[in-house]
C-alpha positions as CSV (number, residue, x, y, z in Angstrom):
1,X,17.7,308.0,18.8
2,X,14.4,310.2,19.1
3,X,11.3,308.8,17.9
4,X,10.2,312.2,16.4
5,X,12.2,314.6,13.4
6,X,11.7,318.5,13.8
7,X,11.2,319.4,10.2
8,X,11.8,323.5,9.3
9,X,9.5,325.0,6.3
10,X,10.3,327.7,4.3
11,X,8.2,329.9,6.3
12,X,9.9,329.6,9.8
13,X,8.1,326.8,11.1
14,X,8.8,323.9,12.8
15,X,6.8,320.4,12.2
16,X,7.0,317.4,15.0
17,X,6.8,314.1,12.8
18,X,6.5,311.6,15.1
19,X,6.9,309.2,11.8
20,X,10.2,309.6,11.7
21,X,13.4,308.7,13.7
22,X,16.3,311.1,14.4
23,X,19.8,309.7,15.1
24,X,21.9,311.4,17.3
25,X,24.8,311.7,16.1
26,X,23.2,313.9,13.2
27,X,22.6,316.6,15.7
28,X,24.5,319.5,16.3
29,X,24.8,320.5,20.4
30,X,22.6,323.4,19.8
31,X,19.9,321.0,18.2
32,X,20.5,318.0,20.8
33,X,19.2,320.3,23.2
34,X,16.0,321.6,21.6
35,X,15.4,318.0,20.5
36,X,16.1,317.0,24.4
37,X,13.5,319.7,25.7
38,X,11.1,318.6,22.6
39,X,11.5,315.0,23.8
40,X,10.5,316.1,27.4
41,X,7.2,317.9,26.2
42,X,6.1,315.4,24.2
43,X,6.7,312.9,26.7
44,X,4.5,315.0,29.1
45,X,1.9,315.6,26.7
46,X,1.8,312.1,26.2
47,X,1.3,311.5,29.9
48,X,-1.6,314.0,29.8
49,X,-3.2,312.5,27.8
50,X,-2.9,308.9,29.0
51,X,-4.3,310.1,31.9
52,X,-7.6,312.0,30.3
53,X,-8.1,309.0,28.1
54,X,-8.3,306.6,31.4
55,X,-10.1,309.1,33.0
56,X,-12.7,309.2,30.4
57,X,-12.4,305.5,30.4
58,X,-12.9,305.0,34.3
59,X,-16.1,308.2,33.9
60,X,-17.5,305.0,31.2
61,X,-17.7,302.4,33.4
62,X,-19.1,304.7,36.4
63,X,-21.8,305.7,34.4
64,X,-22.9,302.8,33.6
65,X,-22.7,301.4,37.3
66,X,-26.4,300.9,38.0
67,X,-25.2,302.0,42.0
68,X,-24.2,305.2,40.3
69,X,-27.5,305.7,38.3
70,X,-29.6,304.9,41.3
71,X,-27.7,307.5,43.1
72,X,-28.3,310.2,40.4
73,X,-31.9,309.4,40.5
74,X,-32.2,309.8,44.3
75,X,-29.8,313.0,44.4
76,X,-27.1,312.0,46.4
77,X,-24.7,313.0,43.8
């Protein structure tokens, strides 16, 4: 089962709802692929952003370091 539907509007577009589930067995072949490759960007979007969220989180504590804001002041870095 994907966690995500690909909705089509009446204007050609598609909508990712991650809100709801889609079974697989209500997918043609043609759509079990697209729904396969949609599964695979989403998964590495996810990852990409897991990794700038704890690299904003790890840039946090850094700053806040004193050793860090000493070595601002004095212009090693």
């Amino acid at each position: 089962m994907f966690n995500f539907r690909i909705i089509n509007t009446a204007d050609g577009n598609q909508i990712i709802d991650r809100n709801l589930k889609t079974p697989y067995d209500a997918l043609t072949p043609t759509q079990m692929m697209e729904y396969m490759e949609m599964d695979n960007s989403l998964a590495f979007m996810d990852r990409m952003e897991r990794k700038a969220r704890e690299k904003a989180e790890h840039m946090r504590k850094v700053v806040k370091n004193p050793f860090y804001r000493m070595a601002c002041m004095v212009g090693l870095i």
